[in-house]
BALO-562933 format. One record per residue: residue number from 1; residue in three letters; chain; x, y, z of N, C-alpha, C in turn. Coordinates in Angstrom, 1 decimal. Example, Ala and Ser with C-alpha at 12.3 -4.5 7.8 and 13.67 -1.06 7.14 Angstrom:
! residues 2
ATOM / 1 / ALA / A / 13.2 / -5.7 / 7.8 / 12.3 / -4.5 / 7.8 / 13.2 / -3.3 / 7.8
ATOM / 2 / SER / A / 12.8 / -2.2 / 7.1 / 13.7 / -1.1 / 7.1 / 12.9 / 0.0 / 7.9
END
This chain:
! residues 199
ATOM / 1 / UNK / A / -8.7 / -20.1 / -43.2 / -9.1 / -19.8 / -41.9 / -10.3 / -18.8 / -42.0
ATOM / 2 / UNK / A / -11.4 / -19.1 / -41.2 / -13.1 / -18.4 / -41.7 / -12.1 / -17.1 / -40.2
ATOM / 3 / UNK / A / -12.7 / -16.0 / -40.7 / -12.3 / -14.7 / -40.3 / -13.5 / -14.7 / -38.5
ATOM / 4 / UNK / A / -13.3 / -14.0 / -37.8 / -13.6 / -14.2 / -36.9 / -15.3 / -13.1 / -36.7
ATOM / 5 / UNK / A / -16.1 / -13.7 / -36.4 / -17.1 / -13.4 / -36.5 / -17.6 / -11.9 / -35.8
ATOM / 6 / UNK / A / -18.5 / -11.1 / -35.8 / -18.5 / -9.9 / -35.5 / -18.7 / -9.9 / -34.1
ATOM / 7 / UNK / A / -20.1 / -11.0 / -33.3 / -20.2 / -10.9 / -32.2 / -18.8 / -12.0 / -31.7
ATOM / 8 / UNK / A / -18.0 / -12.4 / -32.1 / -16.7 / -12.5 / -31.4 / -15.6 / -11.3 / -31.4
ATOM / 9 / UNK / A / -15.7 / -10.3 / -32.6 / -15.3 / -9.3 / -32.7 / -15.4 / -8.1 / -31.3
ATOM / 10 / UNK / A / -16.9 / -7.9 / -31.7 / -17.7 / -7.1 / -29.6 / -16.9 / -7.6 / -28.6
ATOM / 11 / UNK / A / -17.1 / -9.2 / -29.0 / -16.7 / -9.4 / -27.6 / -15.3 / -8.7 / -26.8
ATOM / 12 / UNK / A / -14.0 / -9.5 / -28.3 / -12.7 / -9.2 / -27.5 / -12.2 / -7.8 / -27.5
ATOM / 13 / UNK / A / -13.1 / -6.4 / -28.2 / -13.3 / -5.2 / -28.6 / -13.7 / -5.2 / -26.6
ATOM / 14 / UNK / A / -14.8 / -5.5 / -26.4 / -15.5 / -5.3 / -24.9 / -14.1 / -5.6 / -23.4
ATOM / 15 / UNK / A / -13.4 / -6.7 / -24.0 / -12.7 / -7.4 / -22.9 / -11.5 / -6.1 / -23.0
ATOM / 16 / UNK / A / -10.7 / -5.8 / -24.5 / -10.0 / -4.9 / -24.2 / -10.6 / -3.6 / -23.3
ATOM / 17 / UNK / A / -11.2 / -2.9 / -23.6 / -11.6 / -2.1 / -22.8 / -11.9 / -2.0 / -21.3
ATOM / 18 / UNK / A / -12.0 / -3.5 / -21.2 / -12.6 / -3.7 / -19.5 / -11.0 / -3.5 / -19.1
ATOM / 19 / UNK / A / -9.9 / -4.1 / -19.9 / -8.8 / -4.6 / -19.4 / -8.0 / -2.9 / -18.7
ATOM / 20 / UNK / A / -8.5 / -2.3 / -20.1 / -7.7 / -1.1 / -20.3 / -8.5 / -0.1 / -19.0
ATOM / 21 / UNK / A / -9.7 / 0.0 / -18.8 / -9.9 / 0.4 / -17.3 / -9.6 / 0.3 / -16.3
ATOM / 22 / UNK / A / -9.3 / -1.5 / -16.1 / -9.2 / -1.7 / -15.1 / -7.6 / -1.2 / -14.5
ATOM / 23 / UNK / A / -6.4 / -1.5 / -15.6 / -5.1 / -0.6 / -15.7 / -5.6 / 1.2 / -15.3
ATOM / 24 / UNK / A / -6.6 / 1.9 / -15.7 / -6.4 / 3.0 / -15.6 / -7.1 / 3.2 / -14.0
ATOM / 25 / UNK / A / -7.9 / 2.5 / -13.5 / -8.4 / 2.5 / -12.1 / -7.1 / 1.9 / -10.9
ATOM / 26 / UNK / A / -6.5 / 1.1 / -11.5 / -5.0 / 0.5 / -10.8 / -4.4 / 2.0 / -10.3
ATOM / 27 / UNK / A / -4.2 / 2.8 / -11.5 / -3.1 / 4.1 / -11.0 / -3.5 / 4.6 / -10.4
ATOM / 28 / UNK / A / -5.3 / 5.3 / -10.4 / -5.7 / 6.1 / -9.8 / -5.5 / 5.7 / -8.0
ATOM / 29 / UNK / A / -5.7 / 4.3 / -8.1 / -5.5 / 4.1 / -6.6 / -3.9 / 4.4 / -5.8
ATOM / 30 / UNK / A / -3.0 / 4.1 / -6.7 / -1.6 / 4.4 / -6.0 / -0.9 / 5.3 / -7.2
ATOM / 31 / UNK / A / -0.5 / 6.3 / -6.2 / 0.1 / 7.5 / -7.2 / 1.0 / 8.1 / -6.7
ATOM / 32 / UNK / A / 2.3 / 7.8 / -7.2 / 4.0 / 8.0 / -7.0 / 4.4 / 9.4 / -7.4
ATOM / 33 / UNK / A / 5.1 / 10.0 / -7.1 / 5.7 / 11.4 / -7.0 / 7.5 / 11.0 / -6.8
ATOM / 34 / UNK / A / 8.2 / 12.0 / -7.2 / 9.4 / 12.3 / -7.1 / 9.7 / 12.8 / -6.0
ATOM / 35 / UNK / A / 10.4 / 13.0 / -5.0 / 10.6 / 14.3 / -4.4 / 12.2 / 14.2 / -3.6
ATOM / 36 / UNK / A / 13.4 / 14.6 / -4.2 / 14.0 / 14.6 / -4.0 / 15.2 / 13.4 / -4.6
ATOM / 37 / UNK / A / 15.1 / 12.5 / -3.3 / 16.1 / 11.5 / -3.3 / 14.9 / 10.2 / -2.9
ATOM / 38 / UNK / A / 13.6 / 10.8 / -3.0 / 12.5 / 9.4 / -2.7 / 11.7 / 9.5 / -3.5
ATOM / 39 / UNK / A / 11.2 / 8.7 / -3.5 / 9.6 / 8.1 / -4.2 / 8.6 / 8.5 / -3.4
ATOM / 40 / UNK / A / 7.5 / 9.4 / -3.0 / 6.9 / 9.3 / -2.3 / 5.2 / 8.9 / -2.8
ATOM / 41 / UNK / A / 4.5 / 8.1 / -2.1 / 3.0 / 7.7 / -2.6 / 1.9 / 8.5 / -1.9
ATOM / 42 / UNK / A / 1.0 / 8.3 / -2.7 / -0.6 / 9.1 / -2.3 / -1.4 / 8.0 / -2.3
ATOM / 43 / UNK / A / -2.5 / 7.5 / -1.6 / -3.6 / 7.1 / -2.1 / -4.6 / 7.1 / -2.0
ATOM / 44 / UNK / A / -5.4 / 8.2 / -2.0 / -6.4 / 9.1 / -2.1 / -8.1 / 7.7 / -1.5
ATOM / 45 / UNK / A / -8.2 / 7.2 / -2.9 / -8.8 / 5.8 / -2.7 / -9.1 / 5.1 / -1.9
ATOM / 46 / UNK / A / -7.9 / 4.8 / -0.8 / -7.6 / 4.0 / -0.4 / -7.8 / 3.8 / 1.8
ATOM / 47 / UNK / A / -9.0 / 2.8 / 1.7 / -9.5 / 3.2 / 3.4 / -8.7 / 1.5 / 3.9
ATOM / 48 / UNK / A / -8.2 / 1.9 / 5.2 / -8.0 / 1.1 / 5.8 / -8.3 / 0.6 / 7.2
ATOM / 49 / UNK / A / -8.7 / 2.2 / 7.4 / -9.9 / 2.6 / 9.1 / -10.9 / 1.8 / 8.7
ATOM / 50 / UNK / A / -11.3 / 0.8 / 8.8 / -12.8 / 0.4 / 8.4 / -12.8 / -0.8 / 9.6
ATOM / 51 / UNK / A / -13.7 / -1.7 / 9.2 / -14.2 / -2.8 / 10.0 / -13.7 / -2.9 / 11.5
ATOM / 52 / UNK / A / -12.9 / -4.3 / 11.8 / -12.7 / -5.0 / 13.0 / -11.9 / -4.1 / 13.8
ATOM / 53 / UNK / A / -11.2 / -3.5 / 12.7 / -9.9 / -2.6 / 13.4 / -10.8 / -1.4 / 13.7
ATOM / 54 / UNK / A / -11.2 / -1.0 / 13.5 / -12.0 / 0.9 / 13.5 / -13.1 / 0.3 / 14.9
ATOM / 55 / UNK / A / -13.6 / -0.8 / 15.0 / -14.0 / -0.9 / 16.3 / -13.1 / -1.3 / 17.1
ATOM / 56 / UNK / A / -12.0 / -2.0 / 17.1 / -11.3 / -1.8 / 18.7 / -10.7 / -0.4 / 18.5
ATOM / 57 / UNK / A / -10.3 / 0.5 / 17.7 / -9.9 / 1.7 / 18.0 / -10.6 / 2.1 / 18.7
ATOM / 58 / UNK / A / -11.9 / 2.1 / 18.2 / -13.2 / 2.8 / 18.9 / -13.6 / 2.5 / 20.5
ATOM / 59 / UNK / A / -12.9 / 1.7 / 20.6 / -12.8 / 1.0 / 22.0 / -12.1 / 0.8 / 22.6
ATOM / 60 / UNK / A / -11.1 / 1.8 / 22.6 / -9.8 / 2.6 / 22.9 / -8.5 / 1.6 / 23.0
ATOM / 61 / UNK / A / -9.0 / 0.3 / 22.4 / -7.5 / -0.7 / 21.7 / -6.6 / 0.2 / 20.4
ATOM / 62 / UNK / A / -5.3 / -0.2 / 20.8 / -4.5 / 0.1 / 20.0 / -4.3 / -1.2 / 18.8
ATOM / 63 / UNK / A / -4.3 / -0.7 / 17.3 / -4.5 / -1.5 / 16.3 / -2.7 / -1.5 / 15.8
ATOM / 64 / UNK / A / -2.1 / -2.4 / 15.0 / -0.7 / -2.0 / 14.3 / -1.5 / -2.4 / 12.9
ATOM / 65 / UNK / A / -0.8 / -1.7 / 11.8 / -0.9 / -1.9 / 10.5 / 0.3 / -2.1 / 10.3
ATOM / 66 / UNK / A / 0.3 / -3.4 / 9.5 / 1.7 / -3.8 / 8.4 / 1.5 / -3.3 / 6.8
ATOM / 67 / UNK / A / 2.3 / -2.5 / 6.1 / 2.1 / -2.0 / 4.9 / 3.7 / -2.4 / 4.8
ATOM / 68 / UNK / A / 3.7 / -2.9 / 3.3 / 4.4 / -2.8 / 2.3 / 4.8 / -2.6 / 0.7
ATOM / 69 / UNK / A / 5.7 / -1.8 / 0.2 / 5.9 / -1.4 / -0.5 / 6.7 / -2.4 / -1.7
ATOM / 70 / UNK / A / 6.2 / -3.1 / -2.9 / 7.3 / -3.8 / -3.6 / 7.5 / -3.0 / -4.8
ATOM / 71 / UNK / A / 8.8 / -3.2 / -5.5 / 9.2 / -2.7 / -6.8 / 9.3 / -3.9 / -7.7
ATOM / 72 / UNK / A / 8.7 / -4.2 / -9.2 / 9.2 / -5.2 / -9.8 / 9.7 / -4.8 / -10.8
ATOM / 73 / UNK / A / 10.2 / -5.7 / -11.7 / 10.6 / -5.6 / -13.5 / 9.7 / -5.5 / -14.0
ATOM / 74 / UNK / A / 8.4 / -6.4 / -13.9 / 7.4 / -7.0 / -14.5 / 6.1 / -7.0 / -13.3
ATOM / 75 / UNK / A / 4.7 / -7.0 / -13.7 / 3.5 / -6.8 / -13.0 / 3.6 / -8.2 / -12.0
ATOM / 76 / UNK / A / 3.5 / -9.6 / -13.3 / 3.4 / -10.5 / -12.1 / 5.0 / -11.3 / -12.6
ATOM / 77 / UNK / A / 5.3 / -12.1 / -11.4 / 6.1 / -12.6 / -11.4 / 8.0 / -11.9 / -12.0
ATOM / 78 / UNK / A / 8.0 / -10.8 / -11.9 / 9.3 / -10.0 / -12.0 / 10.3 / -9.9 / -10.9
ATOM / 79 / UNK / A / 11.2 / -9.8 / -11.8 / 12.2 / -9.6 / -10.2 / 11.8 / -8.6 / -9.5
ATOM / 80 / UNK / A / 12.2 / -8.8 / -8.1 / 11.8 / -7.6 / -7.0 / 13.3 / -7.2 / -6.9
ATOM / 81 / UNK / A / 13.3 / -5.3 / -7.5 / 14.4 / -4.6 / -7.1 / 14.2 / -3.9 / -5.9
ATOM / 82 / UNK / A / 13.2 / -3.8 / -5.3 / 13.2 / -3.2 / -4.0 / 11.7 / -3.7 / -2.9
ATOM / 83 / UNK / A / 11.8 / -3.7 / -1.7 / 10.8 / -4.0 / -0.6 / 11.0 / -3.3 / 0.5
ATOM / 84 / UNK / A / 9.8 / -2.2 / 0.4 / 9.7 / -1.3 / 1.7 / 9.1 / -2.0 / 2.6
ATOM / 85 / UNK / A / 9.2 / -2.5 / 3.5 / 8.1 / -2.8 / 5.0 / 8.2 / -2.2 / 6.3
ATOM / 86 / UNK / A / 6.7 / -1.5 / 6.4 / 6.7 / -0.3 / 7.2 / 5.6 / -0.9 / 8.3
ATOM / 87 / UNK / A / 5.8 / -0.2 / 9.4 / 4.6 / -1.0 / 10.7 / 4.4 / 0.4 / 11.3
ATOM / 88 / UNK / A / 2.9 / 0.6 / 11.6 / 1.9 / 1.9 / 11.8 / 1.1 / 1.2 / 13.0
ATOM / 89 / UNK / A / 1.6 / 1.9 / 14.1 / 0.7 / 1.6 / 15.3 / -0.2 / 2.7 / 15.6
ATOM / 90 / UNK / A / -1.7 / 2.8 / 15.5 / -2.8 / 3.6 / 15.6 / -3.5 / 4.0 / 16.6
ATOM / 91 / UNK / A / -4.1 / 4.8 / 17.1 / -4.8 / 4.7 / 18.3 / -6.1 / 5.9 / 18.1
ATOM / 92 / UNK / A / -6.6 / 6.1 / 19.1 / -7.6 / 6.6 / 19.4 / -8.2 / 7.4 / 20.5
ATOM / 93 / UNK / A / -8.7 / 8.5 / 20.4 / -8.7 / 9.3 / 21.4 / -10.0 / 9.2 / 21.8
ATOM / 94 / UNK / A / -10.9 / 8.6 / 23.0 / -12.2 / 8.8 / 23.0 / -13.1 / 9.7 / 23.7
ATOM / 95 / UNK / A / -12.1 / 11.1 / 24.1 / -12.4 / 12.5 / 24.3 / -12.7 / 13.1 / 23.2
ATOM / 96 / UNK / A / -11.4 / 13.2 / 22.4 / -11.5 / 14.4 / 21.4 / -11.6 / 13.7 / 19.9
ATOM / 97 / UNK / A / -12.1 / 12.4 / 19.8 / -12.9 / 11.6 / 18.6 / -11.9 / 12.1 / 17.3
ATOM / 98 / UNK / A / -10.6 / 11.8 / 17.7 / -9.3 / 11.9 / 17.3 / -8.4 / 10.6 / 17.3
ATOM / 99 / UNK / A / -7.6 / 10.9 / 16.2 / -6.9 / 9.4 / 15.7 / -5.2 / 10.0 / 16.2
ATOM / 100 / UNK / A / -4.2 / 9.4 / 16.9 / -2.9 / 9.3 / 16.3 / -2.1 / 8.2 / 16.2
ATOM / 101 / UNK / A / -1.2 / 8.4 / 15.4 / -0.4 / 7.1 / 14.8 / 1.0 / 7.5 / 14.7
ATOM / 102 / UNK / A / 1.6 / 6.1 / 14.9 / 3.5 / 6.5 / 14.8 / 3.9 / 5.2 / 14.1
ATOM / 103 / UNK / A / 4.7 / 5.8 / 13.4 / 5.5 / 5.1 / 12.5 / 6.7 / 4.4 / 13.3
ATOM / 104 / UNK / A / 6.5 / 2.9 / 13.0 / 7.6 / 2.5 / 14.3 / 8.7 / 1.6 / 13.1
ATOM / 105 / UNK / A / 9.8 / 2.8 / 13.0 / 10.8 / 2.9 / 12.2 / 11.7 / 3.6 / 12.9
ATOM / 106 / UNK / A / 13.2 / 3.6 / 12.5 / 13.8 / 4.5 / 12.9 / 14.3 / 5.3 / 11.6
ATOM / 107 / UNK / A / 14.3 / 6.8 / 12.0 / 14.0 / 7.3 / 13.2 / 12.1 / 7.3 / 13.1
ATOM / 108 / UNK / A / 11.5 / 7.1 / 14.7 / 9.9 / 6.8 / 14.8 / 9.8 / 8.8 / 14.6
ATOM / 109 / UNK / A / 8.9 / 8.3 / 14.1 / 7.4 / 9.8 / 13.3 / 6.5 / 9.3 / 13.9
ATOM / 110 / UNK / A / 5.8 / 10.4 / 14.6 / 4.4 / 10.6 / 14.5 / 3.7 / 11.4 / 14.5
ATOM / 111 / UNK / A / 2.4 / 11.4 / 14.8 / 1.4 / 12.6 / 14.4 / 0.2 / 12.3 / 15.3
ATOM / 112 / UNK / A / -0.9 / 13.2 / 15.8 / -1.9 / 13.2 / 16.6 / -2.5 / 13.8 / 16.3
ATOM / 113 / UNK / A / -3.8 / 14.1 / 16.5 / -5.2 / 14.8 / 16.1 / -5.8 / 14.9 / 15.2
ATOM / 114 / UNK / A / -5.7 / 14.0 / 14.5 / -5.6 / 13.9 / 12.9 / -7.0 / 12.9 / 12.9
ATOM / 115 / UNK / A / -7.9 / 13.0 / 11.5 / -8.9 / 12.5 / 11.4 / -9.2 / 11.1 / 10.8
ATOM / 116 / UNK / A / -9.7 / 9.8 / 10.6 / -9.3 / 8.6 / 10.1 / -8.9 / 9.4 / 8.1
ATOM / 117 / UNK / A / -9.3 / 10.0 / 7.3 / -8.7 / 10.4 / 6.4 / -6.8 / 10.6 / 6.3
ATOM / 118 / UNK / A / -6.8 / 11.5 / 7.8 / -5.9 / 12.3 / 7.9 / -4.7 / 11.2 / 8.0
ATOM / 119 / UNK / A / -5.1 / 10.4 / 9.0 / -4.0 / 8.9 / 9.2 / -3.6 / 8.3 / 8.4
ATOM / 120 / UNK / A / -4.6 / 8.1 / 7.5 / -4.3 / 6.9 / 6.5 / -3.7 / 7.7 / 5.6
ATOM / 121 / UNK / A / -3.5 / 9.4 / 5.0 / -3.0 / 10.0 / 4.0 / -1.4 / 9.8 / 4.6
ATOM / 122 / UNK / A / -1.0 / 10.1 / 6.2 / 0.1 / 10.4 / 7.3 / 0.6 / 9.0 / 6.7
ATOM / 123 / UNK / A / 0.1 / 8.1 / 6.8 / 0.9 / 6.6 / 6.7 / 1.6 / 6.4 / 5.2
ATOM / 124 / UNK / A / 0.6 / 6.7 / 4.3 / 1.3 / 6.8 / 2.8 / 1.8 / 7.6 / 2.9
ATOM / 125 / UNK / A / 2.0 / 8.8 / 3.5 / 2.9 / 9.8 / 3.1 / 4.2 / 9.4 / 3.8
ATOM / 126 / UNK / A / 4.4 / 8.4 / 4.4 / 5.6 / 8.2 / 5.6 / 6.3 / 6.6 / 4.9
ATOM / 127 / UNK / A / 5.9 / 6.5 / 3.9 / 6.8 / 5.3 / 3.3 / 7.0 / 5.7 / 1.7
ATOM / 128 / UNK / A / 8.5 / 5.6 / 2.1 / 9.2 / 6.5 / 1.1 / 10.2 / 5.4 / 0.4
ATOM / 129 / UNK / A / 10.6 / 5.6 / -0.5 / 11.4 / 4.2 / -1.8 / 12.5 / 5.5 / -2.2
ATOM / 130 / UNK / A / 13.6 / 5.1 / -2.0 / 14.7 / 5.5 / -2.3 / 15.2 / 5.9 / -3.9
ATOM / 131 / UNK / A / 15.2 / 6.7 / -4.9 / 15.4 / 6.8 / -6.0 / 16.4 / 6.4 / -6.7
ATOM / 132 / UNK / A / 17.6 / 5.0 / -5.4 / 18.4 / 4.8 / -6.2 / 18.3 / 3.2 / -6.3
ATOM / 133 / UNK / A / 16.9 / 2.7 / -5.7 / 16.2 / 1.6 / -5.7 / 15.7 / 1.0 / -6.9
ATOM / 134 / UNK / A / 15.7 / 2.0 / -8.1 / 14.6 / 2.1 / -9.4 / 15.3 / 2.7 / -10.6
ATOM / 135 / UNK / A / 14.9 / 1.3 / -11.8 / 16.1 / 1.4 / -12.8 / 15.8 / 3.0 / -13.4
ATOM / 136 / UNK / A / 16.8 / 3.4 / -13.8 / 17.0 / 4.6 / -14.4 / 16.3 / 4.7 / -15.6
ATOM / 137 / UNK / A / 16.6 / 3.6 / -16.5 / 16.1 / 3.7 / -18.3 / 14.9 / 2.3 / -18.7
ATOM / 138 / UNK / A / 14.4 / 1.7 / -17.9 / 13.4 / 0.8 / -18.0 / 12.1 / 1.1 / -17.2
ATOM / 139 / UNK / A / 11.2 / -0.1 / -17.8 / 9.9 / 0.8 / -16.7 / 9.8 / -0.9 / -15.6
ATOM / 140 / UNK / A / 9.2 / -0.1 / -14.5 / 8.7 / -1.0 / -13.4 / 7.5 / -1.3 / -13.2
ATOM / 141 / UNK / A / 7.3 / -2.0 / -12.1 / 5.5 / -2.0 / -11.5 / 5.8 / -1.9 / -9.5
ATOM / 142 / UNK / A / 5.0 / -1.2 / -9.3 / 4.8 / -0.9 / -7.7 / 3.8 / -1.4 / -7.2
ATOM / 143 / UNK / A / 4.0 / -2.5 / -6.3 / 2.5 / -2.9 / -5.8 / 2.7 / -2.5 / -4.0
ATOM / 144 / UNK / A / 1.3 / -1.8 / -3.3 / 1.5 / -1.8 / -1.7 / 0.6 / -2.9 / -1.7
ATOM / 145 / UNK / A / 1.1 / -3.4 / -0.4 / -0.1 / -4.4 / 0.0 / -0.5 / -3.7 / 1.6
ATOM / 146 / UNK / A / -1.4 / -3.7 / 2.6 / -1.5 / -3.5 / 3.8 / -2.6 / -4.5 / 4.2
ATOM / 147 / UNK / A / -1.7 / -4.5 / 5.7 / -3.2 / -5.1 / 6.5 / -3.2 / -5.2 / 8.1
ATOM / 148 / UNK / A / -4.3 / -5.1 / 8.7 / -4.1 / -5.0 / 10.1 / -3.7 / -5.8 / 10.8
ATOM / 149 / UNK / A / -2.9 / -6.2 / 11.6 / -2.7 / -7.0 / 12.9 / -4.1 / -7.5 / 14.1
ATOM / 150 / UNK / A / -3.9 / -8.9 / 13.6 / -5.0 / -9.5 / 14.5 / -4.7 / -9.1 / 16.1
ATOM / 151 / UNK / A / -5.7 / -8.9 / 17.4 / -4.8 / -8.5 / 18.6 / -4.1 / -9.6 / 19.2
ATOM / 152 / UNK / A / -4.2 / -10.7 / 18.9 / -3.2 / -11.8 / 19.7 / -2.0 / -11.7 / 19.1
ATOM / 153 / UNK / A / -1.6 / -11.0 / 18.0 / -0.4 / -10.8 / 17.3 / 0.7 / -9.7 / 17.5
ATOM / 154 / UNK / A / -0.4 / -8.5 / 18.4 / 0.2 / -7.2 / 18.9 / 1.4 / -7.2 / 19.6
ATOM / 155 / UNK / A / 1.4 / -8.3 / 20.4 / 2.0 / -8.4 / 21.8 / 3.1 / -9.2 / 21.6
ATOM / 156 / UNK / A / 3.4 / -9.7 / 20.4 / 4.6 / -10.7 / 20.2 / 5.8 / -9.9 / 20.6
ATOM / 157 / UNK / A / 6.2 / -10.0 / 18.7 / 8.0 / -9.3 / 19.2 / 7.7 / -8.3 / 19.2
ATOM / 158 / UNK / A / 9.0 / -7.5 / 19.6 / 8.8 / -5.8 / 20.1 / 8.8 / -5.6 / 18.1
ATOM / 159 / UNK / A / 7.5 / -4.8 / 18.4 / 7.9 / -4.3 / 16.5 / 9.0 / -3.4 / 15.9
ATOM / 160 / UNK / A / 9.2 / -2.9 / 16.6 / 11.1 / -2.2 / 16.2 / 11.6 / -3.2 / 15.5
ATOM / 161 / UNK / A / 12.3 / -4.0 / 16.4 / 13.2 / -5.3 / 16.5 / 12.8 / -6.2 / 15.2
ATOM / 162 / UNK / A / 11.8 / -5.9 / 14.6 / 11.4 / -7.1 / 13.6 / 12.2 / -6.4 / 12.3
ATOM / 163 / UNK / A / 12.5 / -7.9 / 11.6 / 13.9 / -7.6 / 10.5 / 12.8 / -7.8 / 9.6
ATOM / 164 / UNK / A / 13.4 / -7.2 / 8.1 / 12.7 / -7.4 / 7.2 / 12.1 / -8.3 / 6.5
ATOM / 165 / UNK / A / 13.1 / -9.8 / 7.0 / 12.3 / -11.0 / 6.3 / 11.3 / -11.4 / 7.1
ATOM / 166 / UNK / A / 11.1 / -11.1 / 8.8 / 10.0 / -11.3 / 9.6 / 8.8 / -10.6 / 8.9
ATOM / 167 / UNK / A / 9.1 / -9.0 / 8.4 / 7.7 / -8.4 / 8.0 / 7.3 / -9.4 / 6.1
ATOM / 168 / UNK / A / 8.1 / -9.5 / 5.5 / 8.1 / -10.3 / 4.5 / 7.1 / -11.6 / 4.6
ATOM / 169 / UNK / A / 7.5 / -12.6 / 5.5 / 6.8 / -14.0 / 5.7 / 5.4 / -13.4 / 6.6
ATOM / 170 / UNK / A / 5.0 / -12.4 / 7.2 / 3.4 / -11.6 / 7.8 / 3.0 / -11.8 / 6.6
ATOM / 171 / UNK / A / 3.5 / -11.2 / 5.5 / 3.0 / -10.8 / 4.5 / 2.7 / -11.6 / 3.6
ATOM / 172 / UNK / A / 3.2 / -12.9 / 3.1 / 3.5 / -14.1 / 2.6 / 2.0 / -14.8 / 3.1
ATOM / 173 / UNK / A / 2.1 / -15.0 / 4.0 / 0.9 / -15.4 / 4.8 / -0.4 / -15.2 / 4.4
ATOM / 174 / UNK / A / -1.3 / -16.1 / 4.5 / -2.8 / -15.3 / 4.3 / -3.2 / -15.0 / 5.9
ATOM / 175 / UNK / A / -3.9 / -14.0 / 5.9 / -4.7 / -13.3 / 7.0 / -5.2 / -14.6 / 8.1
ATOM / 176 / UNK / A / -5.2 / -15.0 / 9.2 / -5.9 / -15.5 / 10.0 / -7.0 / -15.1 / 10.4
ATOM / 177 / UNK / A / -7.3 / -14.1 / 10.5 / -8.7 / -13.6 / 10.3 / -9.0 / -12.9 / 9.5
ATOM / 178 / UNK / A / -10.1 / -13.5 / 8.9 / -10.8 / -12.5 / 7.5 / -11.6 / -11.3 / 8.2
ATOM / 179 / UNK / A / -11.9 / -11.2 / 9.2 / -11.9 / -9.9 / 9.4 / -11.4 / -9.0 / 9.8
ATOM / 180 / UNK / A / -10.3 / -9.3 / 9.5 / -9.1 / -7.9 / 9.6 / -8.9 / -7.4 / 8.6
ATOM / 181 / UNK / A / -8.9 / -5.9 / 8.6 / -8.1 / -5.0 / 7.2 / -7.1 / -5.9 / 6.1
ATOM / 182 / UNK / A / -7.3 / -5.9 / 4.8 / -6.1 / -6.5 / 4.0 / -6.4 / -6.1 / 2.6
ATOM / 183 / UNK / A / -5.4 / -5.6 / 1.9 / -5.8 / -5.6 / 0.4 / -4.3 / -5.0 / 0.0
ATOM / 184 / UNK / A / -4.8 / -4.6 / -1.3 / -3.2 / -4.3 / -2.2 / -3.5 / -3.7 / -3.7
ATOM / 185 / UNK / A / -2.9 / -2.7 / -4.0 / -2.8 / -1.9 / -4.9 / -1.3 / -1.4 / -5.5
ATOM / 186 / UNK / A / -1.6 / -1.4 / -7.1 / -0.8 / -1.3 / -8.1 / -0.6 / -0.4 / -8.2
ATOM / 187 / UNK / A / 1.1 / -0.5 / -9.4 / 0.6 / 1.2 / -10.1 / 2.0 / 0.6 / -11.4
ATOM / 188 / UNK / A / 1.6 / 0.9 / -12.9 / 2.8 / 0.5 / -13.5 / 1.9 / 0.2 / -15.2
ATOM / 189 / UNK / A / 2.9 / 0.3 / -16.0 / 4.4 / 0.2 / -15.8 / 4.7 / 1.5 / -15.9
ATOM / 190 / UNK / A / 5.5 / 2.1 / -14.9 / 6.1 / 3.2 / -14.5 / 7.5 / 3.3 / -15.0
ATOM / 191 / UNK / A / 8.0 / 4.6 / -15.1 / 8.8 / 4.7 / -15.6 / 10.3 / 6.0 / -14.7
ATOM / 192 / UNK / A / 10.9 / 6.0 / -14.1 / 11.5 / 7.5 / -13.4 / 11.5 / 8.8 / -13.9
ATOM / 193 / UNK / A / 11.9 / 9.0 / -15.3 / 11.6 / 10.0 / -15.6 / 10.2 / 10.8 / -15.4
ATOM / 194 / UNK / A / 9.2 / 9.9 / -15.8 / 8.0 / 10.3 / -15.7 / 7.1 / 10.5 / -14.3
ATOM / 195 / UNK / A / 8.0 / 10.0 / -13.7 / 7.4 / 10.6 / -12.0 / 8.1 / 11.8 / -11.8
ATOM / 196 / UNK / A / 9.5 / 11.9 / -11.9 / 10.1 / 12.9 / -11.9 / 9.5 / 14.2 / -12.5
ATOM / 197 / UNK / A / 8.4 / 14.3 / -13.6 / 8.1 / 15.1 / -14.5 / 6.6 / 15.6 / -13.8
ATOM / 198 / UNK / A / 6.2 / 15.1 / -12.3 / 4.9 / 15.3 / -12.0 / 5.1 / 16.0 / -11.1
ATOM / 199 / UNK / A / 4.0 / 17.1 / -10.8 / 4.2 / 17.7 / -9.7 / 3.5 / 17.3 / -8.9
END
């Protein structure tokens, strides 16, 4: 067997490296903490006030965001040990060029005067993963997904009322409009101890 040549050598030398950044840009985007009896996330990175939605706010329409939280064994295709789905109804103040949002969960949170930064930190900081959701001695992978509600969708069922396999099959779904908010970020393979060990 003729040994593998040098400019094939660069190459899969080049592809590791791209692979291994792209893993290290994954974390930076979603970043998990211990705190207590939860998991809680940050994602610094991460805008979801932008396009179609950031103009009807701006236009004093109320927007909802669907975000969800999954836990797997494995990156793709692992079992799912756990599924947060959380729904963030947004608005807009066109006095005081101020954002507030409520978490429509029980029990409902919310917050007011806050700036589009301030919102979208409030929202990840308000979806929390239970620490008894996540194996103790193996590692996982966390993926969020989010995305805005088109407005003919606002008005359906009361969003309280909606059970978890309703936010599941939203989600399952591709977007009916591409110009609505949508994307999804990683973070893994993680491990409990090692979140536990972060401040």
């Amino acid at each position: 067997m003729n040994p593998l040549s040098a400019r094939t050598q660069a190459f899969l030398a080049l592809v590791w490296i791209v692979l291994i950044c792209q893993v290290s840009l994954m974390a930076d985007e979603l970043r998990l903490r211990v705190e207590g009896d939860h998991v809680r996330l940050s994602a610094p990175q991460i805008h979801f006030l932008t396009g179609r939605p950031l103009e009807r706010l701006h236009n004093g329409a109320a927007v909802t965001y669907l975000m969800q939280l999954t836990v797997r064994t494995e990156r793709l295709g692992g079992k799912v040990l756990a599924r947060i789905p959380v729904r963030f109804a947004v608005s807009y103040d066109l006095w005081e060029e101020k954002f507030s949002v409520t978490r429509q969960a029980v029990p409902e949170r919310s917050a007011s005067n806050l700036s589009a930064t301030a919102v979208e930190s409030w929202c990840f900081e308000n979806i929390s993963l239970p620490v008894s959701d996540l194996p103790p001695d193996r590692t996982f992978w966390v993926t969020l997904e989010y995305q805005s509600e088109a407005p003919k969708e606002v008005n359906k069922p009361d969003p309280v009322s909606l059970t978890l396999g309703s936010l599941i099959d939203i989600f399952s779904r591709k977007p009916r409009d591409d110009q609505e908010v949508h994307g999804s970020a990683e973070a893994g393979p993680l491990r409990l101890d090692d979140l536990r060990k972060k401040k």
